[in-house]
N, C-alpha and C positions, 0 to 999 in steps of 0.2 A: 409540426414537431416530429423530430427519429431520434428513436433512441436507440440503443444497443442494450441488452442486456445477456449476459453471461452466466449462465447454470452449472455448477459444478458438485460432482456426489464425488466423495474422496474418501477413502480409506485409512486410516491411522492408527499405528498399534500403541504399544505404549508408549506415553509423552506427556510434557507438562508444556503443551508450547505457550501458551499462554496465564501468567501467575496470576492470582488478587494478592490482596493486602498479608496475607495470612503464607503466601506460597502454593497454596494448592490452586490446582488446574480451575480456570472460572467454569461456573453450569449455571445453567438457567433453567427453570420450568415452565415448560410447552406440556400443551396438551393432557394435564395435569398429573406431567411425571417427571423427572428427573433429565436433563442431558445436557452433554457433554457441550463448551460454549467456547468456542475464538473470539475475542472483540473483533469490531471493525476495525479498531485502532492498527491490533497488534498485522492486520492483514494488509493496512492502506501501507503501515510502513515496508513491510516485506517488498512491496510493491516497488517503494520509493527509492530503496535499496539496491531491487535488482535495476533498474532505469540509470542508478549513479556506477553500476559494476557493468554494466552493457556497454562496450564502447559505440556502440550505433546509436545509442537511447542518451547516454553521458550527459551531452550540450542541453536536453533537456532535463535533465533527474535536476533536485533542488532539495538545498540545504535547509533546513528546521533548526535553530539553535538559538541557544544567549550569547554565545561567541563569537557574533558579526566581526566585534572589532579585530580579534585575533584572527579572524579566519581572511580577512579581508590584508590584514598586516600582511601572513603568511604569505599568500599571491601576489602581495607588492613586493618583500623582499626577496622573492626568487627571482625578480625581476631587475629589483635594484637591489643587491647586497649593500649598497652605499647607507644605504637609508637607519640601520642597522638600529640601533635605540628609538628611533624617532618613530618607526614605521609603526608601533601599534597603537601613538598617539594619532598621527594620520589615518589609522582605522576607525578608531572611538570615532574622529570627528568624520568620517565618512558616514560610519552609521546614522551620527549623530542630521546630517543634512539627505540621507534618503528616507528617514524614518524622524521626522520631525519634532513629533509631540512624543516619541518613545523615550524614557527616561534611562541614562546607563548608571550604572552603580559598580562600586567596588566587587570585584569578584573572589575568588579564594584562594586564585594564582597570583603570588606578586601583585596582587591588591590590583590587577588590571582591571578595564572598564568592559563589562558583561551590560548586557540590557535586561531591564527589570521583567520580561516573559520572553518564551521561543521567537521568532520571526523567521517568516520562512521566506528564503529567496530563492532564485534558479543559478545553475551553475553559470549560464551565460551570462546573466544579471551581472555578477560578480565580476564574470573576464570583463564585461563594460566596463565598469568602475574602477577595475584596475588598471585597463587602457585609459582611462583619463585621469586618472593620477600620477601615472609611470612617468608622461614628461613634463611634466610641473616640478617646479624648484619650491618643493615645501621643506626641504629640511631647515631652510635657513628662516622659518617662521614656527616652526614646529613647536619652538622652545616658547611660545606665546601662543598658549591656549587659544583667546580669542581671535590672535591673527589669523593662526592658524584656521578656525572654524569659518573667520570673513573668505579667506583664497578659499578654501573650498568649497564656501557656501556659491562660489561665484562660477563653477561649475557645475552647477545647476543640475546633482546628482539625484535629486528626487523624482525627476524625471523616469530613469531607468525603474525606478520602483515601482510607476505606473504601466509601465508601457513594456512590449514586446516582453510578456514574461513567458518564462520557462516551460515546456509540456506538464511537470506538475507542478506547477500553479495555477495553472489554466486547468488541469483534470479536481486536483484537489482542495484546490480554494485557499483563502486567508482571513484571518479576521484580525482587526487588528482596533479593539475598543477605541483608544486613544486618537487615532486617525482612521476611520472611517472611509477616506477618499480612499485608502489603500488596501480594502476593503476587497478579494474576488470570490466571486459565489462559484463553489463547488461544480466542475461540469460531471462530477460522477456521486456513484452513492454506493457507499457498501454497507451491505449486512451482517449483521454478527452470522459467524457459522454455528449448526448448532447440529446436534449428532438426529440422524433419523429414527433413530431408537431413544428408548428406555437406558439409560445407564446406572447399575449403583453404586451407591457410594465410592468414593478415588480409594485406589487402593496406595502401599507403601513398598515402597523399597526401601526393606532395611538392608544396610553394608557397613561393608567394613574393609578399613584399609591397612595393608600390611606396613612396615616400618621396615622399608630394606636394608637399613644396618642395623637393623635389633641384632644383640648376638643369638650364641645358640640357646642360653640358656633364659633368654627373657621371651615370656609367654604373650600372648593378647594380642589385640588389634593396635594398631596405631592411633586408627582415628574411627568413630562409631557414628552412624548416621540414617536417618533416615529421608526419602524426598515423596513425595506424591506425585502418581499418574493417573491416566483414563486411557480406556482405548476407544473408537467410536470409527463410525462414518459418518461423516460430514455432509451438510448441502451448503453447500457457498454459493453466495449470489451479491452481484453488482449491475448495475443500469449507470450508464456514460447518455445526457443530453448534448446529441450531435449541436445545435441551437446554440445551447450553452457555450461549448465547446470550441466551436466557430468564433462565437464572439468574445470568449477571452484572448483570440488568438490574432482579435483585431480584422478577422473576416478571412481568414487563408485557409478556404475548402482544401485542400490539398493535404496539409500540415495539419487540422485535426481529425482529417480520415488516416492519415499518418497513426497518430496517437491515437485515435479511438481502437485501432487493431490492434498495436502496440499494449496498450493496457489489456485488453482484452486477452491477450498471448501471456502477459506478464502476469496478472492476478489469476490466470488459470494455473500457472507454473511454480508460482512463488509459496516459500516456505517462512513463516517465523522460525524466528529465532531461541524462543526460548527451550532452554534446559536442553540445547540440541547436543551438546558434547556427554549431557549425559542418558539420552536417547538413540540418536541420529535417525531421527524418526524422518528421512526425507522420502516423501512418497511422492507421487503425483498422480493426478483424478484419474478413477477410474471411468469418469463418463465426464463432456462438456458438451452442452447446450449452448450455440449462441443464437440468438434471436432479434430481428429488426424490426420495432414496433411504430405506427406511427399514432397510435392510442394512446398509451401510456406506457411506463414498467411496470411488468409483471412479475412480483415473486412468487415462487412456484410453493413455499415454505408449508402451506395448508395441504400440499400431499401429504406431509408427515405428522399432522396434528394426533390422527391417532398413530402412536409410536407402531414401526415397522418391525414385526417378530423375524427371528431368526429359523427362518425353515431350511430345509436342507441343502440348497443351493447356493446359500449364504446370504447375508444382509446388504448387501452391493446390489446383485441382481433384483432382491424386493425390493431395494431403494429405486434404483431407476423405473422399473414397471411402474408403484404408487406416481412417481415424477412424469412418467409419460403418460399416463391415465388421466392425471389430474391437470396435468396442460391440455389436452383434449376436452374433456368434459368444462373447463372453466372456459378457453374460448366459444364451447356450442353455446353453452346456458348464456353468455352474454354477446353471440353473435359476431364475434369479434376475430380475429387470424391475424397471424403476424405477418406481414410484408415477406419474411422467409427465415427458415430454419435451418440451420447445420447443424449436425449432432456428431460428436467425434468418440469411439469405442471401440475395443477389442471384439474379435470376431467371437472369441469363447462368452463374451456379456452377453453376447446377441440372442446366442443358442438359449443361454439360459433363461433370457427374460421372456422370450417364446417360449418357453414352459409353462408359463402366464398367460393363464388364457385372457387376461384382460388385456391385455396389450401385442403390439409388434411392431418393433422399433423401424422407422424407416431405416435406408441404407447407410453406413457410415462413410463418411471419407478422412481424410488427415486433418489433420491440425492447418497447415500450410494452408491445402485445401480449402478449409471452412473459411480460414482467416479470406482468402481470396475472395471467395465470396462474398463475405459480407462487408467486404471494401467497395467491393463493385457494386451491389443494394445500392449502399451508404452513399458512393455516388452519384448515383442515378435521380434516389431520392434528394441529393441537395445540389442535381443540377449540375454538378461538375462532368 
């Protein structure tokens, strides 16, 4: 077994990136106190996000939606404008033969046919599918539902849904109750981020908007409001099973060392989304840790159980020191060392965390750098 796993301490000032039910910023309680909390969700999607805005990463980023059938239309008719009414019947029944036992229903658009939960496909997935529909003469069966569903059940598109899928689908899994066969287990894992400190209670932003054609003589805000934030530093942490990994991908060493770095660069860089137009809280780690284990994943998360005080050098610097202490002491106590370590940091973290007498960071290098490296482990270790 290798796995990869990626340690990140990040810095965030005020933001609400991530909401619950209510709006306010989610927390959770560690170590029996209050902090500040990212889902994995809101982090895996960030991820999925920048892989579909990368054009290097694109062919593999992959679509999450009820929208198969529209989404699938759309890509046939850029291709055939001919098709024009007919094409998001020829969609439904696409979905309907790569997702078998998925049931579609009326949607809230033009009553078109959505599928009853998300289904996640790859964007390559999709250019397949619309390569084999593109020179088929289905408009002229289109108008007959079941014809329609026999011609394309008889290109055998359920295929593609098994096979050669996407880099996230193969990093991030699928479940799909109803079919089962279509079924991929997750080649990565991420953890909720959670702040290395003590945080209290969210605070508020009250505002207020002005009415730029009030005249002169009308008084008051426009519009009155309030939003909640938190500030915090962060520890993110994620493990990618090389294993896994490999074998969503049908066995191509190459292609999930590919993606294993690829993710690894992406979930260190990536930002959610939420409430960013009214933050632009876009920061990026102040320290990354990546690590090639052939043990297990390790989260580092028990450096911070007792919350990290703000002394005078800031809460970033005690963050990494508890982080680098506490990967030290938990591979002695259980005899264990990772195959190898890159740590990527500003020269000024360095000074400071050395003021800490418990620790002293090895050397840093780049991001590029680290990533190089731990391609080449990654290789070594899986024989390529």
């Amino acid at each position: 077994m290798t796995f990869l796993d990626v340690h990140v301490i990040q810095s965030v000032p005020p933001a609400n990136l991530n909401r619950d039910e209510s709006g306010s910023p989610k927390t959770a309680t560690y170590g029996g106190v209050l902090r500040a909390r990212v889902s994995s969700q809101a982090w895996k999607r960030a991820v999925r996000t920048a892989f579909l805005d990368d054009p290097e990463l694109a062919k593999d980023g992959g679509i999450r939606t009820k929208q198969l059938p529209q989404v699938i239309a759309d890509a046939l008719t850029a291709r055939r404008p001919d098709l024009g009414e007919h094409a998001h019947a020829i969609g439904a029944a696409a979905t309907s033969a790569l997702f078998k036992k998925v049931k579609l229903t009326s949607g809230k658009r033009d009553d078109r046919k959505v599928t009853e939960y998300l289904l996640f496909l790859g964007q390559e997935q999709i250019e397949r599918v619309v390569d084999k529909l593109e020179g088929e003469d289905l408009e002229t069966v289109a108008g007959d539902e079941k014809a329609l569903q026999e011609r394309i059940a008889a290109l055998k598109l359920d295929e593609l849904g098994v096979k050669g899928h996407a880099g996230a689908v193969a990093l991030f899994g699928r479940m799909i109750a109803d079919a089962p066969e279509l079924n991929v287990d997750a080649a990565c894992q991420v953890a909720h981020a959670l702040s290395t400190h003590q945080i209290t209670a969210d605070q508020f932003d009250y505002f207020t908007a002005v009415d730029d054609e009030s005249r002169a003589d009308e008084s008051g805000a426009g519009m009155i409001g309030s939003v909640e934030f938190n500030s915090a530093t962060l520890y993110r942490f994620a493990t990618v099973s090389l294993r896994d990994l490999k074998r969503n991908l049908d066995g191509e060493t190459d292609r999930a060392l590919h993606l294993a770095t690829a993710f690894a660069r992406t979930f260190a860089t990536s930002m959610p989304t939420g409430k960013q137009n009214s933050f632009a809280a876009h920061t990026r780690p102040d320290f990354i840790m990546l690590s090639v284990r052939k043990d297990q994943p390790v989260s580092l998360i028990g450096a911070f159980e007792e919350p990290v005080k703000a002394p005078e050098g800031g809460i970033v610097p005690a963050s990494v020191a508890a982080l680098a202490t506490y990967h030290k002491q938990q591979d002695d106590m259980y005899g264990t060392a990772p195959v190898m370590s890159a740590m990527v940091y500003p020269a000024w973290l360095a000074e400071r965390v050395r003021n800490d007498k418990r620790t002293d960071l090895p050397d840093a290098v780049t991001l590029d750098a680290a990533l190089a490296s731990v391609r080449a482990c990654l290789a070594q270790q899986l024989g390529a």
